[in-house]
PADODREN-914664 format. One record per residue: residue in one letter; residue number from 1; x, y, z of N, C-alpha, C, CB in turn. Coordinates in steps of 0.05 Angstrom, whole numbers, plus 5000, padded with zeros to 4 digits. Atoms other than C-alpha are relative to their C-alpha. Glycine has a CB too. Example, Ala and Ser with C-alpha at 12.3 -4.5 7.8 and 13.67 -1.06 7.14 Angstrom:
<atom 'a'; 1; <5018; 4976; 5000>; <5246; 4910; 5156>; <5018; 5024; 5000>; <4980; 5001; 5025>>;
<atom 's'; 2; <4984; 4976; 4999>; <5273; 4979; 5143>; <4985; 5022; 5014>; <5009; 5009; 4971>>;
//
This chain:
<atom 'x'; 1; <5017; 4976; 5000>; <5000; 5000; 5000>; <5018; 5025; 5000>; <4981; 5000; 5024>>;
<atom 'x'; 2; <4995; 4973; 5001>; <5017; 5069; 4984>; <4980; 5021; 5005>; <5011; 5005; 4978>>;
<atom 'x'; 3; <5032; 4984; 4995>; <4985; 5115; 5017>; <5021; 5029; 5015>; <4967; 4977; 5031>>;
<atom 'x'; 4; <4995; 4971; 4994>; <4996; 5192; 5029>; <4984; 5026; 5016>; <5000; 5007; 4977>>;
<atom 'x'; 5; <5019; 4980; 4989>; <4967; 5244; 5083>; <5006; 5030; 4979>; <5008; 5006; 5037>>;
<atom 'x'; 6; <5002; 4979; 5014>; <4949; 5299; 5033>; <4992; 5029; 5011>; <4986; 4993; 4983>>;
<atom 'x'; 7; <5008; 4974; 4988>; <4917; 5352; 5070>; <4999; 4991; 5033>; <4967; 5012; 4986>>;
<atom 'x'; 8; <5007; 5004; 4976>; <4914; 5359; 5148>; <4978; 5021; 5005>; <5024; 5001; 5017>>;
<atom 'x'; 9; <5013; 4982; 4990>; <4856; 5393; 5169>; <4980; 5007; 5024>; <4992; 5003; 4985>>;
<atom 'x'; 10; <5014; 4999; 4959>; <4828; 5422; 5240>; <4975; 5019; 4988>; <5028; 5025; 5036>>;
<atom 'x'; 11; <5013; 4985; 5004>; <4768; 5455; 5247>; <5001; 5033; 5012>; <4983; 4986; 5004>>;
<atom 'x'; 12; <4997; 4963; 5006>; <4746; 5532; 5244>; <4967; 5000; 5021>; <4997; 5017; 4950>>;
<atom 'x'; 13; <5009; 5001; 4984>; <4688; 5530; 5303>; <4978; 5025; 4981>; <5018; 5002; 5025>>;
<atom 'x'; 14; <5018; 4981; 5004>; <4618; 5563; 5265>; <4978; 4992; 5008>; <4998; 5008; 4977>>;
<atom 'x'; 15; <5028; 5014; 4989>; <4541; 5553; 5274>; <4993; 5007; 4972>; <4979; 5013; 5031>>;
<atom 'x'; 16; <5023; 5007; 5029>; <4491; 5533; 5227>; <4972; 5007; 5016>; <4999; 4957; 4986>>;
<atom 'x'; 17; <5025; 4987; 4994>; <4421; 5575; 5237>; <4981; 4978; 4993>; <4995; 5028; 4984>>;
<atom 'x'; 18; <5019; 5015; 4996>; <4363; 5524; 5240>; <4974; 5007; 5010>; <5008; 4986; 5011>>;
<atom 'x'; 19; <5026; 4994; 4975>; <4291; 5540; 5264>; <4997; 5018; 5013>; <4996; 4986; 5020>>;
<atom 'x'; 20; <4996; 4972; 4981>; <4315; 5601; 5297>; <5025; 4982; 5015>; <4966; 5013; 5025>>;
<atom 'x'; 21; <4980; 5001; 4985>; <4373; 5560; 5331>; <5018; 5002; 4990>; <5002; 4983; 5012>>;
<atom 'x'; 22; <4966; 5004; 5013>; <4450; 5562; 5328>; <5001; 4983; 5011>; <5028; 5019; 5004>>;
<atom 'x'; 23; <4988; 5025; 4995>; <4478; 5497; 5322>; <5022; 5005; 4994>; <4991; 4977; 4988>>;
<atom 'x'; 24; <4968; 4996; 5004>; <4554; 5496; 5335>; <5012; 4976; 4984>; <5016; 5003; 5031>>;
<atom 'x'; 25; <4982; 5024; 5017>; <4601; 5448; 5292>; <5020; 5008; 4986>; <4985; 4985; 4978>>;
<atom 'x'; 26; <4975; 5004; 5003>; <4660; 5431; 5279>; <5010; 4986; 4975>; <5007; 4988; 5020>>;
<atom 'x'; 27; <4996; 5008; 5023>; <4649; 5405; 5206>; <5016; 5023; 4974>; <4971; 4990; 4995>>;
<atom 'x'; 28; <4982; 4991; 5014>; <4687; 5459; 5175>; <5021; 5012; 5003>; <4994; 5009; 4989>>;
<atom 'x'; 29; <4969; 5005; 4996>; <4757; 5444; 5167>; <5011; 5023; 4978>; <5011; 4963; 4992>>;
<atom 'x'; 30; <4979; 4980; 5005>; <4818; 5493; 5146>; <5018; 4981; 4993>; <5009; 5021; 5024>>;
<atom 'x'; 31; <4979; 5011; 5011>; <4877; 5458; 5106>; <5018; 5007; 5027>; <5009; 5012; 4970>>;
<atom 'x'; 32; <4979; 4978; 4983>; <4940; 5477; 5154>; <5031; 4986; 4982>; <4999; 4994; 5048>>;
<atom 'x'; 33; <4973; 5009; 5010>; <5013; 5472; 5125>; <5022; 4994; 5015>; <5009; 5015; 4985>>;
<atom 'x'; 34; <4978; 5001; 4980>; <5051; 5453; 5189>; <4992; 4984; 5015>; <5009; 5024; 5014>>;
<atom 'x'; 35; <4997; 5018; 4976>; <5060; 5393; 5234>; <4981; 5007; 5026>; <5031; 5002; 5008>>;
<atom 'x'; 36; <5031; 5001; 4986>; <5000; 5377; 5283>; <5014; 4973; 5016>; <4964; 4993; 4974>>;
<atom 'x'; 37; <5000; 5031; 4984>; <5007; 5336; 5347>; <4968; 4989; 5012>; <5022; 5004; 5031>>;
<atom 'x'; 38; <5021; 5013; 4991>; <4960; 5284; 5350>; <4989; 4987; 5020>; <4998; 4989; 4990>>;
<atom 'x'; 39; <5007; 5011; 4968>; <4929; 5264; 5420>; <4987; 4978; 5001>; <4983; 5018; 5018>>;
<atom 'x'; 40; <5013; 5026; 4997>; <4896; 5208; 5450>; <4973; 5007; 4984>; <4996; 4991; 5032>>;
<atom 'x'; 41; <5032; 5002; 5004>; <4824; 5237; 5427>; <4999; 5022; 4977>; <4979; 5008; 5030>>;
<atom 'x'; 42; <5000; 4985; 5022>; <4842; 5297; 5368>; <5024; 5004; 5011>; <4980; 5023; 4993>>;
<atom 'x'; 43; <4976; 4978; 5012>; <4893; 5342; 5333>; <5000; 5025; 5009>; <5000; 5005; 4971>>;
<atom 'x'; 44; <4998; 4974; 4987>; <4916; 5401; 5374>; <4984; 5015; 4980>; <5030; 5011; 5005>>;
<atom 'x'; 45; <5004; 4980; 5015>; <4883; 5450; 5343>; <4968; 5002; 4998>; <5014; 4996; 4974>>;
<atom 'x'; 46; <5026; 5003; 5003>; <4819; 5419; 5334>; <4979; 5003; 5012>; <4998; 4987; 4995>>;
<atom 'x'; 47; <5019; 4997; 4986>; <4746; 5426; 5357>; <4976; 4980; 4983>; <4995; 5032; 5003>>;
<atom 'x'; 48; <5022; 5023; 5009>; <4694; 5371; 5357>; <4986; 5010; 5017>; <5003; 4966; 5001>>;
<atom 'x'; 49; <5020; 4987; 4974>; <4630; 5415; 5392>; <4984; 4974; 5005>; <4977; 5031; 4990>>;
<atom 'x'; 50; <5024; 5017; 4986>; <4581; 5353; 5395>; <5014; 4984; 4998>; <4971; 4994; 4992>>;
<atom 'x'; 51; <4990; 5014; 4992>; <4614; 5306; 5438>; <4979; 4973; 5000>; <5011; 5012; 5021>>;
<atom 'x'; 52; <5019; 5026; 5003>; <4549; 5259; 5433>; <5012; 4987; 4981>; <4970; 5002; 4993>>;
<atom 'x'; 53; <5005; 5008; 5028>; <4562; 5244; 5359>; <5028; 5001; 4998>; <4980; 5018; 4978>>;
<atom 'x'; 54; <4979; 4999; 5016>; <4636; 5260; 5347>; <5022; 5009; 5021>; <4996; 5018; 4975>>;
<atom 'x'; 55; <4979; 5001; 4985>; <4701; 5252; 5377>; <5005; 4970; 5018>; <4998; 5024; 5017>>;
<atom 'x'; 56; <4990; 5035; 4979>; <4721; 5194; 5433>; <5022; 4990; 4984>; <4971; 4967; 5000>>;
<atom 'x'; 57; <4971; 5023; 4992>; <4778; 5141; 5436>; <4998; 4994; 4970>; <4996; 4965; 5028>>;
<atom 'x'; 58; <5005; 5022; 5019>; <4745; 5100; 5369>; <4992; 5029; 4978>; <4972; 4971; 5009>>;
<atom 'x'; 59; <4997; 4976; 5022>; <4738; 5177; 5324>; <5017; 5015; 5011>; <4975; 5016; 4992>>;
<atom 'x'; 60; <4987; 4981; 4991>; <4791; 5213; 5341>; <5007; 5020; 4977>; <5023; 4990; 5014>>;
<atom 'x'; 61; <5007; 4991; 5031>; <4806; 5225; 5270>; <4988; 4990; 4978>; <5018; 5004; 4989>>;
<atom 'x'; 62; <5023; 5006; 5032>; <4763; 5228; 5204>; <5012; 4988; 4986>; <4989; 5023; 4979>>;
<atom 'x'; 63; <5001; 5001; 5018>; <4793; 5204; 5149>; <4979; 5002; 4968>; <5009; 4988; 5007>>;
<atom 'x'; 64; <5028; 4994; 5025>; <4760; 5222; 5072>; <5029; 5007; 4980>; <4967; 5036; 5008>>;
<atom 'x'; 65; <4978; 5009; 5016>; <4803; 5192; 5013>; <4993; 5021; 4982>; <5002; 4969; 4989>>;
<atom 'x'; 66; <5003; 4978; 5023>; <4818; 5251; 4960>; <4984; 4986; 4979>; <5029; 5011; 4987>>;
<atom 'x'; 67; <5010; 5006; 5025>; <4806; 5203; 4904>; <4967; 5002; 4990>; <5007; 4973; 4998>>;
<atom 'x'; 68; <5031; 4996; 5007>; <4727; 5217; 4918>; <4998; 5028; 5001>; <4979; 4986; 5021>>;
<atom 'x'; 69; <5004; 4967; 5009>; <4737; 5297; 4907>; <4985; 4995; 4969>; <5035; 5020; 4997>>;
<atom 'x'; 70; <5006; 5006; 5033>; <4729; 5276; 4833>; <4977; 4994; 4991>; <5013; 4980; 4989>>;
<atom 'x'; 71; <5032; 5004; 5000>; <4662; 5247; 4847>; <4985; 5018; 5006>; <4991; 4984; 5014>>;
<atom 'x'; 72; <5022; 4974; 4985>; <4630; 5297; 4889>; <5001; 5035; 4986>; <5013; 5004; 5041>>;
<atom 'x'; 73; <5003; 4975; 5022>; <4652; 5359; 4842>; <4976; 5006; 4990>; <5015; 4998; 4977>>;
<atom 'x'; 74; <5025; 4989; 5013>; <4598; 5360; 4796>; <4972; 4986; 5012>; <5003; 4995; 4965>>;
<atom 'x'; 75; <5028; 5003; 4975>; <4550; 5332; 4840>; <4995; 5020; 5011>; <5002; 4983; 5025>>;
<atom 'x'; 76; <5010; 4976; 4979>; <4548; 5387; 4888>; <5008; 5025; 4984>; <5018; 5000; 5033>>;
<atom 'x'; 77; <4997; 4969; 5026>; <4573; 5440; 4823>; <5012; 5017; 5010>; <4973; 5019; 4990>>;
<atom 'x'; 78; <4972; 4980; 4989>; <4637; 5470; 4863>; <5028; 4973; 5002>; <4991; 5019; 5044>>;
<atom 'x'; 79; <4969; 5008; 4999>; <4712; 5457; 4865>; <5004; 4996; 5028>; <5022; 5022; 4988>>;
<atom 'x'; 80; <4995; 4997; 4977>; <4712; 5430; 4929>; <5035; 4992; 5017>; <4976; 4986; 5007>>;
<atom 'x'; 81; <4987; 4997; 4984>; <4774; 5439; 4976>; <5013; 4977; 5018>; <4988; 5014; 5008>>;
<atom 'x'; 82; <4999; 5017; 4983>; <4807; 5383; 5023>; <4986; 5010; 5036>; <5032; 4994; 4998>>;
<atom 'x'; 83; <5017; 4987; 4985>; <4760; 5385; 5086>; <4975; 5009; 4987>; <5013; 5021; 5011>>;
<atom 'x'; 84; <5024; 4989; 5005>; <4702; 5398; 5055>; <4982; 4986; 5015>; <4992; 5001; 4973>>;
<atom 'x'; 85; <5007; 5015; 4983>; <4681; 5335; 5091>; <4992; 4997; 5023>; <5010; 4992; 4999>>;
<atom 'x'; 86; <4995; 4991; 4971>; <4698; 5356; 5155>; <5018; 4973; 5004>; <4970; 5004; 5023>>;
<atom 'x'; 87; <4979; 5022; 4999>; <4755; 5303; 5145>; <5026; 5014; 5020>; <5012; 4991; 4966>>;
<atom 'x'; 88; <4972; 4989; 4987>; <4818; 5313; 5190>; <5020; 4992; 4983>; <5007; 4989; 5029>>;
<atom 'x'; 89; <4975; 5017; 5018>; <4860; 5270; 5141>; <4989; 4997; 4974>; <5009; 4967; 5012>>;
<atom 'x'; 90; <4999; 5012; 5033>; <4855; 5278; 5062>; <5026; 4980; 4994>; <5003; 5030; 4975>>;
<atom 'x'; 91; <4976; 5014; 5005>; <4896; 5215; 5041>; <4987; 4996; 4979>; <5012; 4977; 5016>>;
<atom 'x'; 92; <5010; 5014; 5019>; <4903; 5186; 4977>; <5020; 4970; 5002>; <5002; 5019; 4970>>;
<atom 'x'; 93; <4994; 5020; 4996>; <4917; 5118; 4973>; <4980; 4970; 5024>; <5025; 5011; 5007>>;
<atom 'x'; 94; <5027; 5019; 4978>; <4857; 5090; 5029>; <4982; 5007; 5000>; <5000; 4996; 5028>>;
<atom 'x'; 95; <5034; 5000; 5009>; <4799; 5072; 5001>; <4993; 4978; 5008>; <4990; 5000; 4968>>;
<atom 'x'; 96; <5014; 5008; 4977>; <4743; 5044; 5034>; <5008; 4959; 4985>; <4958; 5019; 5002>>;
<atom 'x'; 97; <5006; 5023; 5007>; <4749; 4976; 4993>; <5019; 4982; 5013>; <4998; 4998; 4974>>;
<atom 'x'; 98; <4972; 5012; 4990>; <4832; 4964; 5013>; <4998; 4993; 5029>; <5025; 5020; 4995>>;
<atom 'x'; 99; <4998; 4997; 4966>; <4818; 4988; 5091>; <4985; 4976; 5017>; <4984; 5028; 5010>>;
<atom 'x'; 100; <5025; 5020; 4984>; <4798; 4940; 5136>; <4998; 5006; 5030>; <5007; 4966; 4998>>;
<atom 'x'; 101; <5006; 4994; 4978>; <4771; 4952; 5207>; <5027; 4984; 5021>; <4969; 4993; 5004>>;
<atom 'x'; 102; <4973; 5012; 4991>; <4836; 4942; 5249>; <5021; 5005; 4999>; <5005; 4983; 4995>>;
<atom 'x'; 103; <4973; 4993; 5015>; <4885; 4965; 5207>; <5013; 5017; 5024>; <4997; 5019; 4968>>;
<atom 'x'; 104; <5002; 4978; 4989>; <4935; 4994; 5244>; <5031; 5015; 4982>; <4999; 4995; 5036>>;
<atom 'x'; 105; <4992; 4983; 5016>; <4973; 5050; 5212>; <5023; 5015; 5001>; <4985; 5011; 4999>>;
<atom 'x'; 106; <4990; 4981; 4987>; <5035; 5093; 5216>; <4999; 5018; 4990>; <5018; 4999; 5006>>;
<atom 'x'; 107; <5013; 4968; 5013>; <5016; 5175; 5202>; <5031; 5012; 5011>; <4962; 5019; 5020>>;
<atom 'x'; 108; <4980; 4976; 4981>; <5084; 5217; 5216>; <5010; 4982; 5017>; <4985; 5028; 5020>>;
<atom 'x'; 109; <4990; 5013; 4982>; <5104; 5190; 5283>; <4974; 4988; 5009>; <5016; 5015; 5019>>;
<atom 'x'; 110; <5020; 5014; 4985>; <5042; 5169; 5309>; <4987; 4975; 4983>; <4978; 5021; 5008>>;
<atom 'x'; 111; <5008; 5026; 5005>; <5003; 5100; 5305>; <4968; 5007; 5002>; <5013; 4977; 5021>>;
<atom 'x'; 112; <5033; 5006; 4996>; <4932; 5088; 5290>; <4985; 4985; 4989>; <4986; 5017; 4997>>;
<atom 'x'; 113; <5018; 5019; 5004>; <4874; 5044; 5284>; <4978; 5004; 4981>; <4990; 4996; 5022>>;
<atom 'x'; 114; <5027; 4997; 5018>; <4822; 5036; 5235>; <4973; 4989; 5017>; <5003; 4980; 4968>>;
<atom 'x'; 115; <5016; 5026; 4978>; <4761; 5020; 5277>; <4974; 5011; 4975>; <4992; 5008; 5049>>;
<atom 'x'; 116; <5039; 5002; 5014>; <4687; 5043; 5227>; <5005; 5029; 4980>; <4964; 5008; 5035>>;
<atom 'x'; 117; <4999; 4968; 5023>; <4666; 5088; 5165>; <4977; 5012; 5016>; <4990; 4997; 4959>>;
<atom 'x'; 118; <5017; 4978; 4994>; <4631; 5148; 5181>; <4974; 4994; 4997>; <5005; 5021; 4985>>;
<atom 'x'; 119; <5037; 4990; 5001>; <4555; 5161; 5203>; <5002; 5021; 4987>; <4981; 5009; 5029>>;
<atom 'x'; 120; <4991; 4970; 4996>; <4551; 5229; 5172>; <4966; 5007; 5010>; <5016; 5019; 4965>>;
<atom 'x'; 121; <5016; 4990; 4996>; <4498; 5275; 5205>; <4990; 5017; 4989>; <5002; 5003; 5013>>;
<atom 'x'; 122; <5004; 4986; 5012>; <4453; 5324; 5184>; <5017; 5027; 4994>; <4981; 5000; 5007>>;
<atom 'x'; 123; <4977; 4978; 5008>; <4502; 5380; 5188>; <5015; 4996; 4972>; <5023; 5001; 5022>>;
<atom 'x'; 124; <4983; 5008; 5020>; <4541; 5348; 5131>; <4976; 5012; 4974>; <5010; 4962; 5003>>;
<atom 'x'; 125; <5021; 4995; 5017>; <4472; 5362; 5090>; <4997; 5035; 5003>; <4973; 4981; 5010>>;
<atom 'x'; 126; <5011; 4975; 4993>; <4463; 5430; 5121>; <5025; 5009; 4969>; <5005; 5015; 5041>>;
<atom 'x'; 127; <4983; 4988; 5005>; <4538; 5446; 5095>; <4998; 4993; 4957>; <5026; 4988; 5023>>;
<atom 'x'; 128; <4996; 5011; 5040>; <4531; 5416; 5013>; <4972; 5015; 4997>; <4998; 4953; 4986>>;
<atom 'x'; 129; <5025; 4996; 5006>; <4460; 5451; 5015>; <4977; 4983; 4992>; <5002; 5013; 4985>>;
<atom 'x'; 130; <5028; 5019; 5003>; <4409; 5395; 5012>; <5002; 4990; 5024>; <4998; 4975; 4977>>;
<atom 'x'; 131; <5000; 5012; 4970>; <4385; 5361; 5072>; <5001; 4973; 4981>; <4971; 5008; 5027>>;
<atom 'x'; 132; <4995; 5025; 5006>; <4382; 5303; 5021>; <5024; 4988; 4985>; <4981; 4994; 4988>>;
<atom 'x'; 133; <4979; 4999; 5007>; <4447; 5307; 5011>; <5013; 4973; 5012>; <5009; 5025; 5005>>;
<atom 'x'; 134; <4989; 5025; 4968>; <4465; 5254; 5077>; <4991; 4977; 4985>; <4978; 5001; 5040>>;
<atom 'x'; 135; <5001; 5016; 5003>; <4431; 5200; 5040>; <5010; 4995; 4968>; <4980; 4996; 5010>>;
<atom 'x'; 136; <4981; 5010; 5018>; <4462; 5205; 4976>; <5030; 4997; 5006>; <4998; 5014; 4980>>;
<atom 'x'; 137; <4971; 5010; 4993>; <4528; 5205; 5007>; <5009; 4976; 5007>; <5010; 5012; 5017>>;
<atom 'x'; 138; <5014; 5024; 4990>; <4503; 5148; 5042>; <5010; 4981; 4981>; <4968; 5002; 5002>>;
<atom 'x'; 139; <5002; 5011; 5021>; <4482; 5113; 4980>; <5031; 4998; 4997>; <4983; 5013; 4980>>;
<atom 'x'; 140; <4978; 4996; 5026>; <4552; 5129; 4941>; <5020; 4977; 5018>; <5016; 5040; 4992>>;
<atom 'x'; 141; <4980; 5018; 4986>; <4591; 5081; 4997>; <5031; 5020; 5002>; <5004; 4968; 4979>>;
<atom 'x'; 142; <4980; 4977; 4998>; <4642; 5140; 4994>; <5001; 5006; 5031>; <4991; 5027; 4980>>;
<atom 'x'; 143; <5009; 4990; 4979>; <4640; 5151; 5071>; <5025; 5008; 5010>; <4982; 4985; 5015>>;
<atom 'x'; 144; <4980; 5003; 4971>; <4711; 5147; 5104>; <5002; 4993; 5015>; <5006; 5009; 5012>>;
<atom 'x'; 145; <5005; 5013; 4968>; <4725; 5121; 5166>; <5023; 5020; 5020>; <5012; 4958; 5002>>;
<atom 'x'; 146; <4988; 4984; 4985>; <4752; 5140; 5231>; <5024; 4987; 5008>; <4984; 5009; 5019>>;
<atom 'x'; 147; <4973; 5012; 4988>; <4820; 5125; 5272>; <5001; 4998; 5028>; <5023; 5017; 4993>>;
<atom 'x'; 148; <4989; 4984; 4979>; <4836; 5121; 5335>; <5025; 4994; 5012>; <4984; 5000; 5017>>;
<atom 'x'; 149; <4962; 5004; 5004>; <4903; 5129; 5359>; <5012; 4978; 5027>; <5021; 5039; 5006>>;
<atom 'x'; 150; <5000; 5020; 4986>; <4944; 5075; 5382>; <5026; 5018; 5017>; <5003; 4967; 4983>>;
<atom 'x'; 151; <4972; 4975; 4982>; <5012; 5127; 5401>; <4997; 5022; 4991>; <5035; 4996; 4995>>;
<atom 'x'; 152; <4994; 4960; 5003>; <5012; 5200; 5402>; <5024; 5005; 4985>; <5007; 5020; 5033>>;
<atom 'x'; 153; <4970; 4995; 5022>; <5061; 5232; 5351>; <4992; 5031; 4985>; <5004; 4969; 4969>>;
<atom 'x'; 154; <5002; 4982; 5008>; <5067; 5289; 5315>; <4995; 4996; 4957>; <5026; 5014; 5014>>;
<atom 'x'; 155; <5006; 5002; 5028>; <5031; 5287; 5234>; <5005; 5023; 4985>; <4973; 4992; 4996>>;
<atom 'x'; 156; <4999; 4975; 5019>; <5040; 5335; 5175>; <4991; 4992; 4972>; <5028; 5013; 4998>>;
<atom 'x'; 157; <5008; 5000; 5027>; <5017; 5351; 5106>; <5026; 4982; 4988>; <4996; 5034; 4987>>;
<atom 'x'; 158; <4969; 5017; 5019>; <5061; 5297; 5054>; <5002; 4986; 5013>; <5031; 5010; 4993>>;
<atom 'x'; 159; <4994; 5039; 4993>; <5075; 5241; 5111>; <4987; 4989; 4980>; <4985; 4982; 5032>>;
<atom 'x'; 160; <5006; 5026; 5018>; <5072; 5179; 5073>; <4981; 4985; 5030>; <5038; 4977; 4987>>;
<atom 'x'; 161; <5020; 5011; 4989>; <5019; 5132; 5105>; <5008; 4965; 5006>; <4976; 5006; 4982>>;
<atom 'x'; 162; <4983; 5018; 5002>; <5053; 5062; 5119>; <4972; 4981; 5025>; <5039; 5011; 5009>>;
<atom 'x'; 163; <5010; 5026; 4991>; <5010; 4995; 5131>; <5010; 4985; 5020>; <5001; 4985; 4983>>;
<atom 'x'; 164; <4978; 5015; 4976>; <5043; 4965; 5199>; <4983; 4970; 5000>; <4999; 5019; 5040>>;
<atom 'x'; 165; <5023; 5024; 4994>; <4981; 4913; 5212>; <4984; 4999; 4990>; <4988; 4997; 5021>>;
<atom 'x'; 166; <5022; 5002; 5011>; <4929; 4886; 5183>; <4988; 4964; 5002>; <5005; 5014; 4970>>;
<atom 'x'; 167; <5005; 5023; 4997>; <4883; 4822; 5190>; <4985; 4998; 4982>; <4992; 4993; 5021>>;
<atom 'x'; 168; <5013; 5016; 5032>; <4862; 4785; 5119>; <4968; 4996; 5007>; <5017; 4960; 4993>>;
<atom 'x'; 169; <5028; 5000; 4996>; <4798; 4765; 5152>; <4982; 5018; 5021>; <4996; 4975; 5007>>;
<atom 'x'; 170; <5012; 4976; 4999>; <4774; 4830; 5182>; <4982; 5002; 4976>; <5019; 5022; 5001>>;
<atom 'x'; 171; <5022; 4994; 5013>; <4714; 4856; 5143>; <5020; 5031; 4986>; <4967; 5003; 5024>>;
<atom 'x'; 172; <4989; 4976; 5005>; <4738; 4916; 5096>; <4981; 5017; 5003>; <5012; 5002; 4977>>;
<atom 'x'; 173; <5019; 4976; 5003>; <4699; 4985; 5098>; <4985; 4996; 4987>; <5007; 5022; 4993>>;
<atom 'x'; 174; <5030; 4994; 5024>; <4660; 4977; 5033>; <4989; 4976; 5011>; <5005; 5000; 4959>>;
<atom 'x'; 175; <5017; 5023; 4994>; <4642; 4910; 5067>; <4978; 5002; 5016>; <5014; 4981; 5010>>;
<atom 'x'; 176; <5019; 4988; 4982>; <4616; 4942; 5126>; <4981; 5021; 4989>; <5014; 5011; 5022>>;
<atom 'x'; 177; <5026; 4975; 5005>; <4586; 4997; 5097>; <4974; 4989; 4977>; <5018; 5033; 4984>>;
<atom 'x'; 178; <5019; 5023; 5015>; <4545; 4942; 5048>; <4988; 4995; 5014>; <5006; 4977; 4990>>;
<atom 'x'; 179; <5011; 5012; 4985>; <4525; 4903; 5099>; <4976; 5029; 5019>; <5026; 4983; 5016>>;
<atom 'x'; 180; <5013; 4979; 4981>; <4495; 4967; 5144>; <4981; 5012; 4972>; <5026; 5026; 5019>>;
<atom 'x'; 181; <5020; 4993; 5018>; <4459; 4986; 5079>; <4982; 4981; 4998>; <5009; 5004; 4976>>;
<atom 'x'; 182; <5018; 5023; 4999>; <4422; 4920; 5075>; <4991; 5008; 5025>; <5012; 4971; 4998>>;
<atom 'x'; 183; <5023; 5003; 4986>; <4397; 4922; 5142>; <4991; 5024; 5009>; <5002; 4983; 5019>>;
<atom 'x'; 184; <5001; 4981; 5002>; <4381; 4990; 5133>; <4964; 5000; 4987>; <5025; 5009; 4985>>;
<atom 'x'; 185; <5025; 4993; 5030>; <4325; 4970; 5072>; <4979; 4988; 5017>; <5005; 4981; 4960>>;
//
């Protein structure tokens, strides 16, 4: 496997107007061009406001493979950005089909785990402008998954992404995220 952290990105702390409420979130991410230490639970820098839904030990970080920018372009009819996702990690090279739940990984200095692909929430819909946006993303099996870290270390834009572990009969991402579509219908 070759695999590349392309963009690192933390979030930029805004609200999304709803009903008359502000909802705070942490789904839009800022590229950064300089070395980020990664903690037991996020990337200095970062802000995950709803702790129900996002963050802990098993999401610490997002991943969201570049190679699906290419898709979502003229779908959503903008040039979108790394982070558009609200990904912490644009890589290319880990896609959902190769990854398997387990994997564990080296980023920079630090170590981490593949544990599940992304739920995404309505916010993710707020931010592309459709609320039916969540279930075509859904649909597309494009989701990412999350990490969580096995050693603290310091990551940057360009680390290479290096395969340490992996178990053959683990389930891969697109497997899981199949399966959770079926018992979905």
């Amino acid at each position: 496997m070759r695999a590349t952290l392309v963009s690192l990105n933390l979030a930029v702390p805004k609200t999304f107007r709803v009903r008359g409420r502000e909802i705070p979130t942490g789904i839009f991410k800022e590229a950064v061009d300089h070395p980020v230490q990664l903690t037991g639970l996020t990337l200095e820098g970062d802000r995950q406001m709803d702790l129900r839904y996002h963050g802990g030990e098993s999401q610490a970080v997002y991943v969201y493979p570049f190679e699906h920018y290419a898709h979502w372009g003229p779908i959503l009819g903008a040039r979108l950005a790394p982070g558009f996702f609200g990904e912490n990690f644009t890589t290319r090279g880990l896609l959902e089909t190769d990854v398997r739940t387990g994997d564990v990984l080296r980023v920079g200095e630090a170590v981490v785990a593949v544990t599940k692909p992304r739920s995404p929430c309505f916010k993710l819909g707020l931010k592309a402008g459709s609320s039916k946006f969540v279930k075509t993303f859904l649909d597309s099996g494009r989701l990412g998954f999350y990490l969580r870290v096995v050693q603290e270390g310091t990551v940057a834009p360009g680390d290479s992404i290096e395969l340490m572990r992996s178990d053959p009969q683990a389930p891969t991402l697109a497997e899981m995220i199949r399966e959770r579509a079926q018992q979905a219908l």
